[in-house]
C-alpha positions in Angstrom: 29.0 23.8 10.1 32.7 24.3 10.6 31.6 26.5 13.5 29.8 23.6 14.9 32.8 21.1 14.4 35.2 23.7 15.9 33.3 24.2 18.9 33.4 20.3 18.8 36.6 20.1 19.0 37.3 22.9 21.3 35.6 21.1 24.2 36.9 17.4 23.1 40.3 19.1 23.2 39.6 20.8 26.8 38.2 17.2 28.2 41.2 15.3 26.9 43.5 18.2 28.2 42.3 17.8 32.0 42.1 14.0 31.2 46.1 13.8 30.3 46.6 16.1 33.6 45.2 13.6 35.6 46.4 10.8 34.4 50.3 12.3 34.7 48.8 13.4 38.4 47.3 9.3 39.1 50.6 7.7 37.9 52.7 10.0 40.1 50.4 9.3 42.9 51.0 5.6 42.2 55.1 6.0 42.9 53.7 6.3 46.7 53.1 3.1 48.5 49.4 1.6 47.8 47.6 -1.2 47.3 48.0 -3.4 44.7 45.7 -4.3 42.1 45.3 -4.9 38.4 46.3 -2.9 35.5 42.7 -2.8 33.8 41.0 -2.3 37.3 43.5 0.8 37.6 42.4 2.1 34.1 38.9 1.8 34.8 39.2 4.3 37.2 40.8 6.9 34.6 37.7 6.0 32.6 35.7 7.1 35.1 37.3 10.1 35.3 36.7 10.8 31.8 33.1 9.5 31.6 32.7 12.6 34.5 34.4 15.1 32.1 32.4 14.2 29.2 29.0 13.7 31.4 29.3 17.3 32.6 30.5 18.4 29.0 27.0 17.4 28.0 24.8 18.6 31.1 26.2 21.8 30.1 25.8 21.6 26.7 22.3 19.6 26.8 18.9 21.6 26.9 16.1 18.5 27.4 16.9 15.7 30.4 20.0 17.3 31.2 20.5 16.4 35.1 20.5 13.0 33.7 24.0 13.5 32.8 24.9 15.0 35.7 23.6 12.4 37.3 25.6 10.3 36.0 28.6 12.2 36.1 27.8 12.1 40.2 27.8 8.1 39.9 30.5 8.2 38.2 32.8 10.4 40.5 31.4 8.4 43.4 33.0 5.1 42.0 36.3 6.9 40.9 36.4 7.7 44.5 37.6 4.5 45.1 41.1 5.4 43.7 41.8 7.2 47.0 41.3 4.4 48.8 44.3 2.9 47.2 46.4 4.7 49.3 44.7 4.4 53.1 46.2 1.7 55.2 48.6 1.0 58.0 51.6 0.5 55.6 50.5 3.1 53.0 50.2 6.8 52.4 47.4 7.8 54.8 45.4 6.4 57.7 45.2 2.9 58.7 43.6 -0.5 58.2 40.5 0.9 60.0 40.1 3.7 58.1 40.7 2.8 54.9 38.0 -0.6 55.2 35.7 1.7 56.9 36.1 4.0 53.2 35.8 1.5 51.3 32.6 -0.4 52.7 30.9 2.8 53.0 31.9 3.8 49.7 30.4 0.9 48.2 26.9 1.6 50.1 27.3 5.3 48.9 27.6 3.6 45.2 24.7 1.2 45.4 22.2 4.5 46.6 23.8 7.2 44.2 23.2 4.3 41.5 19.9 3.1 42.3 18.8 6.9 42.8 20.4 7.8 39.2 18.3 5.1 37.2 15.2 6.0 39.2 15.2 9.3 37.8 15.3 8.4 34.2 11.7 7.2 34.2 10.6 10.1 36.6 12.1 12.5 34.1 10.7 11.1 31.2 7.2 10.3 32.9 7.1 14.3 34.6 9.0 16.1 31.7 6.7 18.9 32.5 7.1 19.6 36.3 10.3 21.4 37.8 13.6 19.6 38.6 12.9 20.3 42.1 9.8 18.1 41.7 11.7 15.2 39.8 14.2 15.2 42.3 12.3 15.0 45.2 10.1 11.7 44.3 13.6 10.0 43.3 14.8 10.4 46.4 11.5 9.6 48.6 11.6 6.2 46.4 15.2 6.0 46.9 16.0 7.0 50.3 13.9 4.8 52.6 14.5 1.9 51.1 18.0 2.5 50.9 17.2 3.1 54.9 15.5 0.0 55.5 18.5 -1.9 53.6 21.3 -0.3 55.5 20.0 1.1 58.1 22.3 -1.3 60.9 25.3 0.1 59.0 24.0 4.4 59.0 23.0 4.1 62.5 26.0 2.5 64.0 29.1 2.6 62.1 31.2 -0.4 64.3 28.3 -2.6 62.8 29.8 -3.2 59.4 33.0 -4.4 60.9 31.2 -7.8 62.2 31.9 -10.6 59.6 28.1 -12.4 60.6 26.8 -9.1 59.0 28.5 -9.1 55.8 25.9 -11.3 54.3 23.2 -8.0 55.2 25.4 -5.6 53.0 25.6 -7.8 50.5 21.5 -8.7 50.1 21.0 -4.5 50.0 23.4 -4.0 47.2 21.3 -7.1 45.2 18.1 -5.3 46.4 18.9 -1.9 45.4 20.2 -3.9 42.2 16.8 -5.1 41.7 15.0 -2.4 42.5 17.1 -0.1 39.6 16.6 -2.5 37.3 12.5 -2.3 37.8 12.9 1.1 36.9 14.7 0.5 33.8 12.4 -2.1 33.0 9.3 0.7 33.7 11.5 3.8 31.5 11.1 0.9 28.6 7.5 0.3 29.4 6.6 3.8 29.0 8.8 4.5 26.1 6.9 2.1 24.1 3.6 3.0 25.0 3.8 6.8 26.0 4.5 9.4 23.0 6.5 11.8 24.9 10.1 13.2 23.3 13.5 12.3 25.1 16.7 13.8 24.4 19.3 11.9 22.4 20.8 8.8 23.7 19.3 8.6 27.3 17.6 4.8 25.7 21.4 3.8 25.2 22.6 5.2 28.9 19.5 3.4 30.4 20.6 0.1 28.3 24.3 0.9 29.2 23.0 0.9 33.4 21.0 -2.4 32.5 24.3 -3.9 31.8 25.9 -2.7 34.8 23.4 -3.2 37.1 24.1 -7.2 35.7 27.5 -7.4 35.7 27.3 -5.6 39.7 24.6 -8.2 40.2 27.3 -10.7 39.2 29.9 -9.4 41.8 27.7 -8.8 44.9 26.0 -12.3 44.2 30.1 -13.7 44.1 30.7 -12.1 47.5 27.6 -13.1 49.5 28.4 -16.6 48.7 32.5 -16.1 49.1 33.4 -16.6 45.0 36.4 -15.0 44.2 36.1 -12.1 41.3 36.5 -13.5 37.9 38.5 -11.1 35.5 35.5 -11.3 33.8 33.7 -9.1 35.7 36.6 -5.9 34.9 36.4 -6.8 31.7 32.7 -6.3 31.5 33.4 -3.4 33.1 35.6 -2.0 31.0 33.8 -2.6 28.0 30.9 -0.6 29.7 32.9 2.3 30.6 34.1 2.6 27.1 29.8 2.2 26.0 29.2 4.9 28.2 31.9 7.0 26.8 31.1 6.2 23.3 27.5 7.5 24.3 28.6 10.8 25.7 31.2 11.8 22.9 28.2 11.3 20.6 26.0 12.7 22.2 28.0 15.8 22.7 29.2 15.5 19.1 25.6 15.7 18.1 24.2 18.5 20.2 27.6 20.9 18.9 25.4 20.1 15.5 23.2 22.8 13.9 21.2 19.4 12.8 21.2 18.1 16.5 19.9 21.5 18.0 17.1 22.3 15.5 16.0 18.5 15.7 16.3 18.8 19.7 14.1 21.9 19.7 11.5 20.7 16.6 11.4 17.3 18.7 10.4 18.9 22.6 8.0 21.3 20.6 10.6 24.6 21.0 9.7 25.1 16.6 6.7 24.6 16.0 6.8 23.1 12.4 3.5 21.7 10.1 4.5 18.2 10.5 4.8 15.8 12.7 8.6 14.7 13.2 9.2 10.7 14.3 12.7 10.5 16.4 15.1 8.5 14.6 15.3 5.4 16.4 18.7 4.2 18.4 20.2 1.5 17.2 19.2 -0.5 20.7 15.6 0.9 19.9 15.7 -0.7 16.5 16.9 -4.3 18.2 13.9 -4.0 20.6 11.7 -3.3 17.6 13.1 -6.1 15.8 12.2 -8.3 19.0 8.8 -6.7 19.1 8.4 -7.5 15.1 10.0 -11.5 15.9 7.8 -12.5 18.8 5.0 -10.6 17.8 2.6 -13.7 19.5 3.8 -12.5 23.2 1.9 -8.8 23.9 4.4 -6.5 24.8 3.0 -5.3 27.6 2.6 -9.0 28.9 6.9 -8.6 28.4 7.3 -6.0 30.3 5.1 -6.6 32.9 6.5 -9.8 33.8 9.8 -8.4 33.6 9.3 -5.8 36.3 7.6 -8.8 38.5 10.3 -10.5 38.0 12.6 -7.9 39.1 10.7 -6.6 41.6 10.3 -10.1 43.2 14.3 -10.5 43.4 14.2 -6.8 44.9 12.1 -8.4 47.8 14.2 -11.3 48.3 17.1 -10.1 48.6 15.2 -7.7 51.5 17.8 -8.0 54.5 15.9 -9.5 57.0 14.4 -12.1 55.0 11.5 -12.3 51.8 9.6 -14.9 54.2 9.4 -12.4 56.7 7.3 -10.2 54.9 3.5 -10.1 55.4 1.8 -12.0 52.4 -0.2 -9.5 52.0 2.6 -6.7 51.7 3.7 -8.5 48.5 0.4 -9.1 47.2 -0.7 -5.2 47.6 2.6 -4.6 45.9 2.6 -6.4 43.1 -1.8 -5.7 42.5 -0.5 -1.9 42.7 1.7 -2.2 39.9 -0.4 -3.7 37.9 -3.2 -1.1 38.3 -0.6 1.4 38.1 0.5 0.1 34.8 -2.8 -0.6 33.5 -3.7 3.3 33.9 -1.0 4.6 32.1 -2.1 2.4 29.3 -5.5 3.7 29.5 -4.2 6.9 29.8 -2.0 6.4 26.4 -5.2 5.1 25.1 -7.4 7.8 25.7 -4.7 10.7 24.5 -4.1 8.7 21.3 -8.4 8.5 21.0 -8.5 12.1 21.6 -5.8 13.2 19.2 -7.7 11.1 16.4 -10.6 12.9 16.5 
C-alpha cells in the first residue's frame, strides 16, 4: 500500500512540477503586450493545462476506456490553445488583426468538432467495448465529420467567408447544433448504461455528467452571441467550477487506479480475474442521484425519460441546422426520429433477450 501511495505521489508531484513551470513560463509571457482579459478567464486556461497533464496521467495509467482520457486531454489542449491568441494582433507580440481573428474563429470551430467528436465516443466505446480502437474511432468520426461539414462547410471551403458579419449568425447555429447533437449522445451513453450490463472504467459516468454541464453552459454563450448578449461572468464562473470538476475527477481517478484495490476491482470488473461471484460496480455518486430520480418518479418509465430527452435534443440539433429546420424535407426528420426509436427499441430487446438467456 505505501508502494501504491508513493507511486501516487510520484506522478502528482511530476504533474504539479510541469504545472508550476508553466505557469512561471504564462506569467512571463504576459509581461509582453496582449490582450486584455479577466483574471479568472486567464486562470481557466492554466486549468486547462493541468486537466491535460492529469488526463494523460491517467490514459497512461488507465487499462479499460483509456483513449477517453486522451480524448479529453486533446479537447482540452485545443481550448488552452486559445492563450496564444492572446498575443496576435497589430499592436501585440505576433501577427496582426487578421491573423489573430482568423485564429481565434477557427479555433472555436476546431473546439466545437474536437468536442462533439470526444462525447460521441463515450457511448461508441461503451456500446463496442469489444472491437479495436481503430474501429471506435472510425464510426466517431464518420458521425462527427460530415455533419461538422455540412455545418461549416462555407467557413472550410473558403476561409474569407468567416470574415463577413451577415455570416456570423451561420457559425453561431453550428456551434448550438454540434451542441445538440453531443448532448444526444450523452443522453444515449445514459440510456444504455441503465439498460445494458456492460463494465466501464471508473469515473467516465462523472466525465460524461461533467461534458453535460459544459455542453450547457457553451450552449449558454453561443445562444448570447447569435442574438448579440454580452457574456455574463456567470458563464466563467461556471466554467471554472467545471474545470475544477473535471480535475477533481481525474486526480481520483488516477488516485484510484495507483490502488492495489482499484486495479484488482478494474480487472475482476472487465472479466481480466475470473472470480465465483458476480461483482456489482459501486455506484458514482451522480449514479446514485439518477437512481434516486429513478426510485422518486418511479410513475414515468425510464426509457419514456430518456427517449424523450434525446428527441428533444436531437430536435434542437436540427434547428439550429444552418440553413434553416424548415428547410428540411418533412420526411428527413420523420425517418430520423422513427430510426431512433427502432434503434433504441432493439437494444432493449437485445438487453432483454441477454438477460432471458442468462436466467436460464
Amino acid at each position: 500500500m505505501s508502494q501504491n501511495r508513493a507511486a501516487f505521489g510520484k506522478q502528482l508531484f511530476l504533474v504539479l512540477k510541469i504545472w508550476l513551470a508553466y505557469l512561471l513560463l504564462s506569467k512571463l509571457a504576459l509581461l509582453f503586450p496582449h490582450w486584455k482579459i479577466s483574471s479568472i478567464a486567464l486562470f481557466n486556461f492554466d486549468l486547462y493545462f493541468l486537466i491535460v497533464l492529469f488526463a494523460v496521467a491517467v490514459f497512461f495509467k488507465e487499462r479499460n476506456n483509456k483513449f477517453i482520457f486522451l480524448n479529453l486531454a486533446i479537447f482540452a489542449f485545443i481550448y488552452f490553445s486559445g492563450f496564444f491568441a492572446l498575443f496576435l494582433g497589430e499592436n501585440y507580440s505576433l501577427g496582426n488583426d487578421y491573423f489573430q481573428y482568423y485564429f481565434w474563429e477557427y479555433r472555436i470551430i476546431v473546439i466545437s468538432i474536437i468536442a462533439c467528436a470526444t462525447i460521441i465516443y463515450i457511448p461508441i466505446d461503451y456500446l463496442y467495448h469489444e472491437k479495436n480502437t481503430y474501429s471506435k474511432y472510425l464510426i466517431t468520426l464518420a458521425i462527427t465529420l460530415p455533419i461538422s461539414f455540412l455545418y461549416y462547410r462555407n467557413f472550410i471551403l473558403d476561409s474569407s467567408y468567416i470574415f463577413i458579419e451577415s455570416n456570423h449568425l451561420k457559425l453561431f447555429s453550428g456551434h448550438m447544433g454540434l451542441n445538440f447533437l453531443a448532448i444526444f449522445f450523452i443522453m444515449l451513453y445514459g440510456y444504455l448504461l441503465f439498460f445494458r450490463d456492460k463494465p466501464i472504467a471508473r469515473n467516465v459516468n462523472l466525465i460524461a455528467f461533467s461534458f453535460l454541464i459544459f455542453m450547457a453552459v457553451d450552449s449558454l454563450d453561443n445562444f448570447s452571441r447569435y442574438h448579440n448578449i454580452p457574456l455574463p461572468i456567470f458563464s466563467q464562473l461556471s466554467l471554472f467550477i467545471n474545470l475544477v470538476l473535471f480535475l477533481a475527477i481525474l486526480v481520483h481517478n488516477l488516485w484510484y487506479l495507483n490502488s492495489e484495490f482499484g486495479r484488482f476491482y478494474e480487472d475482476v470488473q472487465f472479466a481480466k480475474i475470473k472470480l465465483g461471484v458476480k461483482m456489482r460496480p459501486k455506484k458514482s455518486l451522480v449514479e446514485k442521484y439518477v437512481v434516486w430520480m429513478q426510485a422518486y418518479f418511479s410513475y414515468l418509465p425510464n426509457r419514456i425519460f430518456f427517449i424523450l430527452l434525446m428527441v428533444i435534443s436531437i430536435s434542437f440539433f436540427l434547428y439550429f441546422y444552418p440553413y434553416g429546420y424548415e428547410k428540411l424535407h418533412f420526411i428527413i426528420l420523420i425517418g430520423l426520429i422513427s430510426f431512433l426509436f427502432v434503434y433504441l427499441n432493439l437494444l432493449i430487446k437485445k438487453r432483454i433477450k441477454n438477460y432471458s438467456s442468462n436466467e436460464k
